[in-house]
N, C-alpha and C positions, 0 to 999 in steps of 0.2 A: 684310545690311550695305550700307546707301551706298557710294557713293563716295565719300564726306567722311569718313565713319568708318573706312574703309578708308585711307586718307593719313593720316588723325591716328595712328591704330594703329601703322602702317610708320613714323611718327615715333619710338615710345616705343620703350626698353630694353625689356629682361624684366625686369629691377625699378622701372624705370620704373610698369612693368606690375603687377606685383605690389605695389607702394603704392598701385595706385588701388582696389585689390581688399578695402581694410580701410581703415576711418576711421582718419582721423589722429588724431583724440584721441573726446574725451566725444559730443563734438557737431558736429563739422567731415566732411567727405568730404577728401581728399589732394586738392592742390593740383601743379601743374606749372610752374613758371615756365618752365622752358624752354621749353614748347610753348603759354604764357601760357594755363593753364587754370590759373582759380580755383577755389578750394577753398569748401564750399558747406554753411552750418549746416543744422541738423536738429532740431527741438526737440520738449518734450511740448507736450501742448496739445489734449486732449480738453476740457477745461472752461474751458479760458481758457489761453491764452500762456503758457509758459513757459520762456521764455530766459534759458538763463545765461550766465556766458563762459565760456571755454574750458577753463579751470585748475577749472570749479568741478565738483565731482564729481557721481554719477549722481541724489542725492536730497535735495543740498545746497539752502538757500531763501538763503542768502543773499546771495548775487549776480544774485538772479533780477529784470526787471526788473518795473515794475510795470502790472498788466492785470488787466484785467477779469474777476473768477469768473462765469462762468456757472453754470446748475445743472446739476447731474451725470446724468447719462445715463440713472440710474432714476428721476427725473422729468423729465424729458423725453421720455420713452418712455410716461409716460401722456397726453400732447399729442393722440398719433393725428395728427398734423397735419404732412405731409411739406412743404408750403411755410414753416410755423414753424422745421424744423428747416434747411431752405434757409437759412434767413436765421440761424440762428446759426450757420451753415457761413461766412455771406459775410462774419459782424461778426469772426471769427473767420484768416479770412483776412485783412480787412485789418489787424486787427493785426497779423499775423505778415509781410506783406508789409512793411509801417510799418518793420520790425524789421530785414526784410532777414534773414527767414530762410526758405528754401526751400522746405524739405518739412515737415508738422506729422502729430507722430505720434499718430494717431490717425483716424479714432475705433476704439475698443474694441467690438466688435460678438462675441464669446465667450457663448454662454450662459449663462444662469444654472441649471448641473446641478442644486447644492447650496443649499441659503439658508444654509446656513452659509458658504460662500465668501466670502472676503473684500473680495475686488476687484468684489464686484457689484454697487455705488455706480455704477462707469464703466461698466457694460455695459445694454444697451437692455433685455431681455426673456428669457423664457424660450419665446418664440415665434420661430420663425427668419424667417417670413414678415416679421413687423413689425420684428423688427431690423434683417433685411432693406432694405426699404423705408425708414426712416428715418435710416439709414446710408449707403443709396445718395445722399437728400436731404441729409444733410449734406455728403458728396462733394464733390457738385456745386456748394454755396456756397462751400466752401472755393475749390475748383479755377479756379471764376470768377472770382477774385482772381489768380489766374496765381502760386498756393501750390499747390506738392503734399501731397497727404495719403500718409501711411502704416496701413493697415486692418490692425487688429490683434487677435488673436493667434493666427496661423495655423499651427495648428488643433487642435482640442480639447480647449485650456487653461482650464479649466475651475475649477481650484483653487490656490490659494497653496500651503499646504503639499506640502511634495516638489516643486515645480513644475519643481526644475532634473533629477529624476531619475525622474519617474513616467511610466509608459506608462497611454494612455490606451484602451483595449482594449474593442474593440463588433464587430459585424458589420459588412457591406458599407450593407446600408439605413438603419441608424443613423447611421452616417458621410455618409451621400448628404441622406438628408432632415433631419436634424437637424443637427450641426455643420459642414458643407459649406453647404447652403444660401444663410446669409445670407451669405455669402463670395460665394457664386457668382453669387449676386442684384446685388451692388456691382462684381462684375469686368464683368459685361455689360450695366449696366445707367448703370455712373459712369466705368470707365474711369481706377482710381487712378492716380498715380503711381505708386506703390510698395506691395509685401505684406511688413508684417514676419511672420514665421515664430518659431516661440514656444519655449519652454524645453524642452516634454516630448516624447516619442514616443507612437508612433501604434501600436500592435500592433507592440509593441517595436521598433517603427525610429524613431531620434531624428530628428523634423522635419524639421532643419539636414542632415539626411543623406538625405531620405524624396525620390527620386527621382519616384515614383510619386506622391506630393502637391505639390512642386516645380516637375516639368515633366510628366509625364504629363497630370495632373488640370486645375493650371492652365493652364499655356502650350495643350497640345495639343488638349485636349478643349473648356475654355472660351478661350479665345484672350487670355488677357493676355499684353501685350508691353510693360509696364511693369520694374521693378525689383523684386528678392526681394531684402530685408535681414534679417540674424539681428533678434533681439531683444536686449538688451546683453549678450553673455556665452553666448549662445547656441549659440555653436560650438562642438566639443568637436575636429573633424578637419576642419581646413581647407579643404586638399585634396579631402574627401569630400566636404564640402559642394557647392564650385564643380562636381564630376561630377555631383552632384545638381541642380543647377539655384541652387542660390544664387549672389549676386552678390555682394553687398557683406555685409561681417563688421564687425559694431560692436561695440564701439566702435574693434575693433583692438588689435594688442601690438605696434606701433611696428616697431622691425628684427625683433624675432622673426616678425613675420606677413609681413615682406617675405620675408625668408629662409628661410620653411618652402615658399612657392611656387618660389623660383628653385631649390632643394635639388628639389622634386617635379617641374618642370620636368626638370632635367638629368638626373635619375635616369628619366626615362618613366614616373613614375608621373600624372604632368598632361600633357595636351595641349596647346599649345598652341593649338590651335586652341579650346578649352574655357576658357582663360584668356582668349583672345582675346575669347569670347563675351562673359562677364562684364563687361571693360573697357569694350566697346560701351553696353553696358546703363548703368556706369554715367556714361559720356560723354552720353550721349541722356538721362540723365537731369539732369545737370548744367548743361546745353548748353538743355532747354529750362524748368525751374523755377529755375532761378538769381537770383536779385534783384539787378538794375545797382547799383552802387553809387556813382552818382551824387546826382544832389537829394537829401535826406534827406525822405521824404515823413512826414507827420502822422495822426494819427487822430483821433474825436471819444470823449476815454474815457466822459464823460457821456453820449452819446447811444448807448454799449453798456449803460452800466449801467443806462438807462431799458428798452432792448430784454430784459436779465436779469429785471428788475422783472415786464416782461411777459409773459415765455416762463413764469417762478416761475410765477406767478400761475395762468395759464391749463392751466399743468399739472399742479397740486394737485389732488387726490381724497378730498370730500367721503365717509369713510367712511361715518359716522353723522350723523343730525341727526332723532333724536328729538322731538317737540314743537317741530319747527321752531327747536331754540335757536340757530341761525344762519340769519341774517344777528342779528349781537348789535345789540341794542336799545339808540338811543342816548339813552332816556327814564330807563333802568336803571343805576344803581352796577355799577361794574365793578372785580373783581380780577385782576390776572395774576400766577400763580404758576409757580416751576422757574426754577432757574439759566439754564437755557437760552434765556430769555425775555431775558437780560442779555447773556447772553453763550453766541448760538448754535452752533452746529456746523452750519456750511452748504456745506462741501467734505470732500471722501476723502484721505485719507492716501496717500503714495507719490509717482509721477513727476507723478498728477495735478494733484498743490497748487500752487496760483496764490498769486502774493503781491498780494494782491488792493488795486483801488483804493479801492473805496470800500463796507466793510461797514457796513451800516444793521440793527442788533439789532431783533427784536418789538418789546421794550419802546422805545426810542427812537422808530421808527415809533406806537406805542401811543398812547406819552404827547403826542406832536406832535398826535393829532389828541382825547386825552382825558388832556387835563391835570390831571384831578383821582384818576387810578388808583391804586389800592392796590397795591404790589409786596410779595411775599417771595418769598426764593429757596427755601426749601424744604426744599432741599437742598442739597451741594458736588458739585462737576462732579471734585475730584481724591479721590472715597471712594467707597465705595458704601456702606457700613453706614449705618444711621439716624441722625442727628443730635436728639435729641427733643425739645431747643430751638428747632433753625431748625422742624423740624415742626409742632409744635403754635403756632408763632408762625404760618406760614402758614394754621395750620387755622382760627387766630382771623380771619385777613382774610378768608377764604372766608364764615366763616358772618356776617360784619358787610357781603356784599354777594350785589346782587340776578342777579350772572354771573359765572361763573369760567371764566378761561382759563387750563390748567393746561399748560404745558410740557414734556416729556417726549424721551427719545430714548438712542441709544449714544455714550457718550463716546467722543473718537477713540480712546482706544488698545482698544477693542473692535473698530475693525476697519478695514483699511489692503489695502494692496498688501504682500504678504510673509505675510502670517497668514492661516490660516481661524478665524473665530468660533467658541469650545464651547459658546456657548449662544446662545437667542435672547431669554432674558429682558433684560429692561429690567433697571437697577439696585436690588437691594434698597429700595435711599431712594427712589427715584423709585416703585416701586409702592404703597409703605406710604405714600405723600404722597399721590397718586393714591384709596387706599383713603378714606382718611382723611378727606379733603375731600368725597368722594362722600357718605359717612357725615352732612355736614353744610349741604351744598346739592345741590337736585337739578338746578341748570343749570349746570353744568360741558361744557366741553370741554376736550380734548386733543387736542395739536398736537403730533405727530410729527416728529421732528429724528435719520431712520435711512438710514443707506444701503441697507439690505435688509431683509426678511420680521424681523417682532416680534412676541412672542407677547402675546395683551391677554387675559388672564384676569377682568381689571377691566370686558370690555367696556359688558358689560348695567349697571353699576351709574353711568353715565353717562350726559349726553345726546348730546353731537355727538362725533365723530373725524374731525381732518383730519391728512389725512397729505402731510406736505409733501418726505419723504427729505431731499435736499441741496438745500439750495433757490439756493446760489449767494451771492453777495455783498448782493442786494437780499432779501434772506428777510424781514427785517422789514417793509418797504415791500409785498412780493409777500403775507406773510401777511394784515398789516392788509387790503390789497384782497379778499381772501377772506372775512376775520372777521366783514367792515365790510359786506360785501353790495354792497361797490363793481365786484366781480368775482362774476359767479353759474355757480357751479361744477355746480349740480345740474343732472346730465344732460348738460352740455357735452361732456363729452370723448368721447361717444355719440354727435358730429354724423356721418352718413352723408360728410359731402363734407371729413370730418379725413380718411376710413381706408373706402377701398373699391374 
């Protein structure tokens, strides 16, 4: 402890003390006027900004304001390309700088154990190495912005379901090379602000109490000297937490969370000197990610959503291309079919969603550059059964052109933050649309619009598959560059000097 931290400390009450130890509300750190320390926002913001006010609750969009979607984290993890993801760390920070708001929570770097899991839209890989690494690269663009990040969800939260009550239960080597790893790759390698710490327990000690993951693992062994924040709702014993090495409790319970320390306090079951610790932590964190709130400074939102366009683009994976049926032929009649074409699904469900500035559909992007395309939807985006009108109306534009670009993917409420996925089929409508048109042209592709792993039983009976996951705000703009051959996917994301 300074000496600076050590006077401001000898300033504060013990409840003085005990409110800095739990956010003040949703989104705020506790405030002190008497000793003129400001109180200090905290937002989502893996994919794009997400600030709300203060009154607006943990998964509410309507107060949120407006920013930029980027694409979600399982395409960008096919990039390979740790100065790409630099730079949507830095477009990323200045918004949130812009915003004046301090710390950005994220990125999500958790494995993907299951493909069933829900939340695995926001997370990088099933490799800890590359999560790893691109994680740490994100870091660092944010951070250079003088935004702290929060790396999230520590540690081996793995799945939605149960996630506020499950223990996560492996051996010592599992835990070291696999779920530790990319964690321990981003503490020595970026230097977060801040670890939030996650919902479940670890070989049944809950996180928020895991002493040995807390301080042991982190602090001691790899040397973080940043901030441990719960995840919202993550605390179950206050107290045991702060002995554990946690710091700050979010979102907080107002006088209850003040009044459970100064009670643990006077009773000896807190230290003082263990409260004291925490308050430090997060004074130094306050003290140096804080945003003056002077000048009101500006962003360029255009010239992020051209950089989304870009990041889309270059990180899309050319599954299949058959017969070369991409780069599509601009000599050739062209159809595009699936709802999705109209009206895509280019972000994840939960803390992630962005109220985005400016989404540009396939089809829009499509038709700007081939004015004369044939659309059917196919399908409905709020069914899954067959519709065999919109079907066969689409199966007639298929077979009256000489290319088809067929649409495809999981409706958002197939899969969010809060749920795991029961299945990985695609919709009923959407594979019998699929069948169907195969049945009557043999140049089709399909363009993927999935947060994670889909089963494609349909594969062989088509020519191309791209798969573009959550492509972000510019999806249409980012696909057309891939469709068009304006972007050439094949092999790209294979360059030695992306990932080596």
């Amino acid at each position: 402890m300074t000496q600076i931290d050590q006077d401001l400390v000898q300033q504060l009450s013990l409840a003085e003390k005990a409110a800095l130890v739990s956010g003040k509300d949703f989104w705020f750190t506790a405030g002190n006027q008497r000793v003129n320390l400001q109180r200090m926002m905290v937002t989502d913001g893996p994919s794009g900004l997400r600030k709300q006010a203060s009154s607006a609750d943990a998964l509410g969009l309507n107060q949120s304001v407006t920013a930029v979607c980027f694409p979600a984290s399982s395409l960008t993890a096919c990039s390979f390309d740790r100065a790409g993801l630099t730079q949507l760390g830095t477009n990323l920070g200045e918004a949130a700088r812009a915003e004046k708001v301090g710390v950005l929570l994220g990125p999500g770097i958790n494995l993907k154990r299951s493909p069933l899991a829900g939340r695995n839209f926001e997370y990088f890989s099933e490799d800890p190495y590359l999560a790893g690494e691109l994680a740490a690269s994100y870091v660092n663009g944010v951070q250079q912005q003088g935004v702290g990040v929060s790396v999230k969800h520590f540690a081996a939260n793995n799945r939605e379901n149960q996630r506020f009550t499950m223990s996560s239960d492996m051996d010592e080597r599992t835990l070291r090379e696999l779920y530790l790893a990319p964690f321990e790759k981003v503490v020595k390698q970026s230097h977060p602000a801040t670890i939030m710490c996650s919902y479940n327990a670890i070989n049944g000690t809950l996180n928020s109490q895991n002493q040995r993951l807390l301080t042991q693992i982190l602090r001691d062994e790899w040397g973080f000297d940043g901030l441990v924040m719960s995840d919202w709702g993550a605390v179950a014993d206050h107290v045991a937490a702060l002995k554990a090495g946690l710091d700050l409790e979010m979102p907080g319970k107002g006088d209850l969370s003040v009044q459970e320390i100064i009670d643990a306090v006077d009773a000896g079951e807190l230290g003082i000197g263990t409260l004291n610790r925490a308050v430090v932590r997060v004074l130094r964190m306050v003290a140096k990610w804080q945003q003056p709130a002077g000048e009101v400074e500006s962003y360029d939102l255009e010239a992020q959503h051209k950089y989304a366009r870009q990041l889309a683009a270059k990180s899309m994976v050319l599954l299949q291309n058959n017969d070369q049926v991409l780069p599509l032929k601009a000599d050739r009649s062209l159809a595009v079919l699936g709802a999705l074409a109209k009206t895509p699904r280019y972000q994840g469900g939960g803390s992630s969603h962005v109220n985005a500035y400016r989404v540009v559909s396939p089809l829009e992007a499509i038709q700007a550059a081939r004015p004369e395309v044939q659309f059917a939807a196919g399908y409905q985006l709020d069914q899954e059964t067959v519709d065999d009108q919109q079907l066969q109306a689409a199966v007639n534009v298929a077979k009256s052109a000489d290319q088809v670009v067929l649409f495809a993917g999981y409706p958002a409420e197939r899969e969010s933050e809060g749920f795991d996925k029961t299945s990985l089929s695609l919709p009923e409508n959407q594979t019998k649309l699929i069948e169907a048109v195969a049945a009557v042209n043999e140049h089709v592709t399909v363009v993927l619009q999935n947060g994670a792993v889909v089963l494609m039983p349909w594969q062989h009976k088509i020519a191309g598959i791209l798969e573009t996951y959550l492509a972000g705000e510019a999806v249409g703009e980012a696909t057309w560059d891939v469709l068009s051959g304006q972007v050439n996917q094949v092999g790209a994301w294979l360059k030695p000097s992306h990932f080596g």
